[in-house]
FIGU-300852 format. One line per 8 residues: number of its first residue (from 1); their letters; for each residue x, y, z of C-alpha. Coordinates in steps of 0.25 Angstrom, whole numbers, m for minus. Layout:
REM residues N
NUM	A	X:Y:Z ~ ...
//
This chain:
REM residues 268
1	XXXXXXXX	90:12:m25 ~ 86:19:m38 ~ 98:23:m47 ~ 91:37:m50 ~ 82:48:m43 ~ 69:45:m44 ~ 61:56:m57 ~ 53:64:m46
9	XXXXXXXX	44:67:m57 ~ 39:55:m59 ~ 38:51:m43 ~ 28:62:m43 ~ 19:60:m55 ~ 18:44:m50 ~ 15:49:m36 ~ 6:60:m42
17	XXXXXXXX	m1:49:m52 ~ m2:39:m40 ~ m10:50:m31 ~ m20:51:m43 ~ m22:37:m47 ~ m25:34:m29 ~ m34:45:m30 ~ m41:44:m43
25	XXXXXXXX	m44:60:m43 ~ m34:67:m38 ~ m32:82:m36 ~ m17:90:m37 ~ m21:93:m22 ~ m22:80:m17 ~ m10:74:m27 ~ m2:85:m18
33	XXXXXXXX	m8:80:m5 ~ m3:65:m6 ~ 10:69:m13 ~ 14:83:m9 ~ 21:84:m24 ~ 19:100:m27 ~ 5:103:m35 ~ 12:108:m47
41	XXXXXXXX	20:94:m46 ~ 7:88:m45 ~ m1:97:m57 ~ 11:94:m67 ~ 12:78:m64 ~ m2:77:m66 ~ m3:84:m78 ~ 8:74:m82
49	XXXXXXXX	0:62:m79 ~ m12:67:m86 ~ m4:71:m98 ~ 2:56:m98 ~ m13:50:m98 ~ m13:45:m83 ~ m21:56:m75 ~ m33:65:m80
57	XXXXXXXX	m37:79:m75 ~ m52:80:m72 ~ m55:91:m83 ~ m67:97:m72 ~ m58:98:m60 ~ m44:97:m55 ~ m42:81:m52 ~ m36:71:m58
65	XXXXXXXX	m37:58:m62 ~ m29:44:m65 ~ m33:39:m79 ~ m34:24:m84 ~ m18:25:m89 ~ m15:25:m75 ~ m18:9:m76 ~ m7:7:m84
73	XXXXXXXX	5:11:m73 ~ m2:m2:m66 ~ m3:m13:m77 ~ 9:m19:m73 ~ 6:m23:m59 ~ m5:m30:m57 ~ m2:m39:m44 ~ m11:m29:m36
81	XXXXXXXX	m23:m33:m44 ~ m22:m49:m42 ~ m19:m48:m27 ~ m29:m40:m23 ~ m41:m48:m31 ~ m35:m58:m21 ~ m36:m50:m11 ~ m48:m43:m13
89	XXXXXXXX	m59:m54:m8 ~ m49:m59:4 ~ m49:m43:9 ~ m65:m44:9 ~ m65:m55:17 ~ m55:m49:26 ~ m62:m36:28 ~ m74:m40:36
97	XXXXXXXX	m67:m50:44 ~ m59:m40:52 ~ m65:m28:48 ~ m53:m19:46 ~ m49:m15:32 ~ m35:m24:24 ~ m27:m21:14 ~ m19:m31:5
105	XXXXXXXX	m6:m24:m1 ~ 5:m29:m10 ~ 19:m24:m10 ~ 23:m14:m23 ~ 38:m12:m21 ~ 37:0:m11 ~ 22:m1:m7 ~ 10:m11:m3
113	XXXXXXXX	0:m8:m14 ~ m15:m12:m9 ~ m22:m20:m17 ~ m34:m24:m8 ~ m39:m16:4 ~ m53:m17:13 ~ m53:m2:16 ~ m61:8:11
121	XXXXXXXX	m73:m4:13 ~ m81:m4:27 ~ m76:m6:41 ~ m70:3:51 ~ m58:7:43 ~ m62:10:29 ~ m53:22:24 ~ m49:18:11
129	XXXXXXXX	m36:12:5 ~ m38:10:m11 ~ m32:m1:m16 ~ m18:3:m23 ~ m12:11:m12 ~ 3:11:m9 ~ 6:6:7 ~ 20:8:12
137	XXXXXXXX	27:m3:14 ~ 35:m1:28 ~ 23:6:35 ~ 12:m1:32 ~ 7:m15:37 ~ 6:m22:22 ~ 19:m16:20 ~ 25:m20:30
145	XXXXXXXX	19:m34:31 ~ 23:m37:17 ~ 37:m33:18 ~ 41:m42:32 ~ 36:m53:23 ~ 40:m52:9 ~ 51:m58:3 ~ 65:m51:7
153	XXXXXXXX	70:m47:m7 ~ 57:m40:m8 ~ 57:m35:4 ~ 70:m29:4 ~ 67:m22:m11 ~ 55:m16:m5 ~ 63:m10:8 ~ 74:m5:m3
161	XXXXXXXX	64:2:m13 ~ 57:9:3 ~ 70:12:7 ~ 75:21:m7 ~ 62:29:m6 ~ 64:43:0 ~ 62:46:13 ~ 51:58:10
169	XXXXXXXX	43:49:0 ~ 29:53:4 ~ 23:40:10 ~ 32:31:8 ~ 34:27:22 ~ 48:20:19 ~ 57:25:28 ~ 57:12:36
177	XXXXXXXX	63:4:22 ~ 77:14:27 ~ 77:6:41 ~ 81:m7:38 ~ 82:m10:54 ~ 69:m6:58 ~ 62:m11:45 ~ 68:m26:45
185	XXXXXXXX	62:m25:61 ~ 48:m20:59 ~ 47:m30:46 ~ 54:m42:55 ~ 43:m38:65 ~ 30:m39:55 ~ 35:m54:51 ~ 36:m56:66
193	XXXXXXXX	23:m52:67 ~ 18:m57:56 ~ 9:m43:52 ~ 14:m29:50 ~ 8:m18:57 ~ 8:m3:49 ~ 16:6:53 ~ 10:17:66
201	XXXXXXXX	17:29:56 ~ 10:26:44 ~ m3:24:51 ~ m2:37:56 ~ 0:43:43 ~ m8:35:35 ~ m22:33:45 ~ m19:44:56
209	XXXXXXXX	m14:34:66 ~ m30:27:65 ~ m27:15:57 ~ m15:2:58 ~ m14:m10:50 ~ m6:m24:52 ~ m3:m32:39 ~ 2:m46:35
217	XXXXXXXX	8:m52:22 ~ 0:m59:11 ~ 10:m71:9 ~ 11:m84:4 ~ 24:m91:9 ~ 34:m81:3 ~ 24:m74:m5 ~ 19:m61:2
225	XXXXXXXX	8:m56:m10 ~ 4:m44:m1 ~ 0:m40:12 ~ m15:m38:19 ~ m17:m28:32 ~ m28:m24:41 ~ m30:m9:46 ~ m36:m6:58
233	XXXXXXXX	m41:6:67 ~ m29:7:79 ~ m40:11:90 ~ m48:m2:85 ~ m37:m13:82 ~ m24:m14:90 ~ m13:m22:84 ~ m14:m32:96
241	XXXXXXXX	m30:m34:91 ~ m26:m35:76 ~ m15:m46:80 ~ m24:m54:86 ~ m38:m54:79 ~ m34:m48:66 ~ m20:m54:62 ~ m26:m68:59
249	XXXXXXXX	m35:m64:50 ~ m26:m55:43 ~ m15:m65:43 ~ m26:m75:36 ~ m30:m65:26 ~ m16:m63:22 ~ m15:m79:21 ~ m27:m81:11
257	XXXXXXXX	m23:m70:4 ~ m9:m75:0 ~ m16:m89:m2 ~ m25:m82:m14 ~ m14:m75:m20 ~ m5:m88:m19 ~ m16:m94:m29 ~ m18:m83:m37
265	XXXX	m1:m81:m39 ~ 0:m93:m43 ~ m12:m94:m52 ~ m21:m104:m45
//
């Protein structure tokens, strides 16, 4: 548990400053859509920004933009880029032999970043999902599937920092990290199992009840690099189908994948 109240403030400059850089041109109305913060909040946190050199207000209408200083809050992490270069020509395989769309997600302490997805491209499901978008762990297959396997130590940090987030945090989905019980279950069940489905709740929310995913870890012995998924229409793909003609295939593309990132880890 952090030792101090977390500086308000600042929570909501980096949330506003995350809104604008997903965006890329941002309006105070749609910051206050996706964050709910106050527009006076958001007016005086983004003149903030822009005075500190890391947004720009268009001088010909009301938007704003990130600017290049924004790439210096992401010099030092850098494991995105190299895992999905890896990635990128083993997703394009992967697309048009199953024809639903994948993402490949790493774990970044209270999040699975993606760093290569197939949506957005052709296929029945191609609503877009940019690379660089924060899933929630617990509700969400390559969450989900990336924690049962992980190493314990890191699992259990993970479930610590989920668990000390408060309960109203918009979108953090981590009221399952404060039930140990039922959490240790579902997360005993997915290594059962050997994939993990996303959460019926999160669904709902996310892709009005239309769209579910199943994931499995991208491991190498007790390595697990990331974890790769496949979304799928509900009225088009049960889980009994997906099981039995999609798992394989999935499972074998997690398998090469970890292979690739073994040699590029160790510098082969």
């Amino acid at each position: 548990m952090p030792s101090f109240k977390p500086v308000i403030a600042l929570a909501r400059g980096l949330e506003i400053l995350r809104v604008v850089n997903e965006e890329g041109v941002a309006t105070v109305r749609g910051i206050h859509r996706e964050t709910g913060l106050d527009k006076a909040t958001i007016v005086r946190m983004l003149e903030t920004l822009e005075h500190e050199g890391y947004v720009m207000r268009d001088p010909h209408q009301p938007v704003y933009v990130p600017t290049g200083r924004t790439l210096q809050l992401s010099q030092g992490f850098d494991r995105h880029l190299w895992i999905g270069a890896v990635a990128e020509p083993i997703l394009g395989a992967f697309r048009p032999r199953i024809g639903w769309p994948s993402d490949v997600g790493i774990c970044d302490g209270d999040a699975m970043v993606v760093v290569r997805t197939t949506r957005g491209r052709q296929g029945p499901l191609s609503f877009n999902r940019k690379t660089g978008f924060r899933a929630p762990v617990l509700v969400t297959s390559l969450g989900r599937a990336y924690l049962a396997f992980c190493p314990a130590d890191e699992r259990t940090a993970i479930i610590a920092r989920l668990a000390a987030q408060p309960g109203s945090q918009p979108d953090s989905w981590a009221e399952l990290a404060r039930q140990p019980r039922k959490l240790a279950a579902l997360l005993d069940e997915v290594r059962q199992r050997g994939f993990a489905v996303m959460d019926p709740a999160y669904g709902d929310a996310e892709y009005g009840g239309m769209v579910w995913a199943f994931g499995v870890p991208v491991r190498a012995g007790d390595t697990v690099f990331a974890a790769i998924n496949i979304m799928m229409l509900k009225t088009a793909v049960s889980l009994d189908d997906a099981r039995e003609n999609l798992l394989a295939p999935l499972q074998e593309t997690a398998d090469r994948l970890a292979a690739a990132l073994s040699l590029k880890a160790s510098g082969v």
